[in-house]
N, C-alpha and C positions, 0 to 999 in steps of 0.2 A: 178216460174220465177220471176225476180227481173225488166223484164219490166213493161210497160204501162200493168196495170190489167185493164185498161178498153178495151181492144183490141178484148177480146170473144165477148164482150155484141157491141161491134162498128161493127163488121163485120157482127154480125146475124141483126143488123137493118140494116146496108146501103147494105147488098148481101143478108141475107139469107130471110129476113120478108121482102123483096124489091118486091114479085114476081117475082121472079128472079131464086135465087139460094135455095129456100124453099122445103120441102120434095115433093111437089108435082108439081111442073116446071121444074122444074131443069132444068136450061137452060144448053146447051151443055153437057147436063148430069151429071152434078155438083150443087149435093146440100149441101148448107153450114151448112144449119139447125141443123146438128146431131152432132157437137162439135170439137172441135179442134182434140179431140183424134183421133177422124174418120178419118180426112183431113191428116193424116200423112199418112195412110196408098192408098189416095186417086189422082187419076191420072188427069191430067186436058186435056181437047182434045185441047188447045189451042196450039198455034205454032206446030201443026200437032200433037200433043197427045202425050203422054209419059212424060210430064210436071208433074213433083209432087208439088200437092197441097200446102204441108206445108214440109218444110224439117227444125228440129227442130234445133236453133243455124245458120241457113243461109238463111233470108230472102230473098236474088240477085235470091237463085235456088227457092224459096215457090212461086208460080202461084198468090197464094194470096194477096202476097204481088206486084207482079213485074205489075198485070195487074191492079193496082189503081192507079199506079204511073203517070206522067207525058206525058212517053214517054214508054210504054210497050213493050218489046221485038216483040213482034207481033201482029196484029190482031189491038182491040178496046182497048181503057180505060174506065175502069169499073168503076162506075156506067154504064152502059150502056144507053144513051137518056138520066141519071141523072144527078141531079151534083155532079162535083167530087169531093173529098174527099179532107177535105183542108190539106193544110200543117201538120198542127198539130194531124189531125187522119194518117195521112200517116205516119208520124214517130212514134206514137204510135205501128201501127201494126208492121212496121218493128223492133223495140226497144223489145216488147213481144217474136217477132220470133227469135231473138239472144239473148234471154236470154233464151228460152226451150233448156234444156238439149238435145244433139246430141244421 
């Protein structure tokens, strides 16, 4: 991908080494820890489940990206009780996820 390459190493500190989204919390049964490749094929229970994680080329549909945002389609903004993610990682991740190949 020709995005922000700091996008892997930003999500595993602020979601997956968060306690949080780590192989062994896994809050709402979402753990970020295992790599981007996992998260494509991985569902998110958020806005009643059936949310995919990362949908390659379209961050608005990637879970990942929509629940750090501002104003999340449903539920909390993530960090969850942290803080949130500033401007500049937020566009990062979304900029990574429409550059992965569809």
């Amino acid at each position: 991908p020709t995005g922000c390459a700091e996008a892997p190493a930003l999500v595993t500190s602020k979601c997956a080494n968060a306690g949080c989204h780590d192989a062994n919390s896994k809050q709402a049964g979402l753990s970020l820890a295992s790599g981007w490749e996992n998260m494509v094929r991985g569902q998110a229970s958020a806005c009643g489940g059936g949310a995919s994680v990362l949908v390659p080329g379209d961050p608005d549909a990637s879970s990942v990206y929509t629940k750090v945002t501002a104003t999340p389609p449903c539920n909390n903004r993530m960090p969850l009780g942290g803080q949130p993610l500033s401007d500049t990682e937020i566009a990062c991740i979304r900029d990574f996820i429409a550059a992965l190949t569809p």
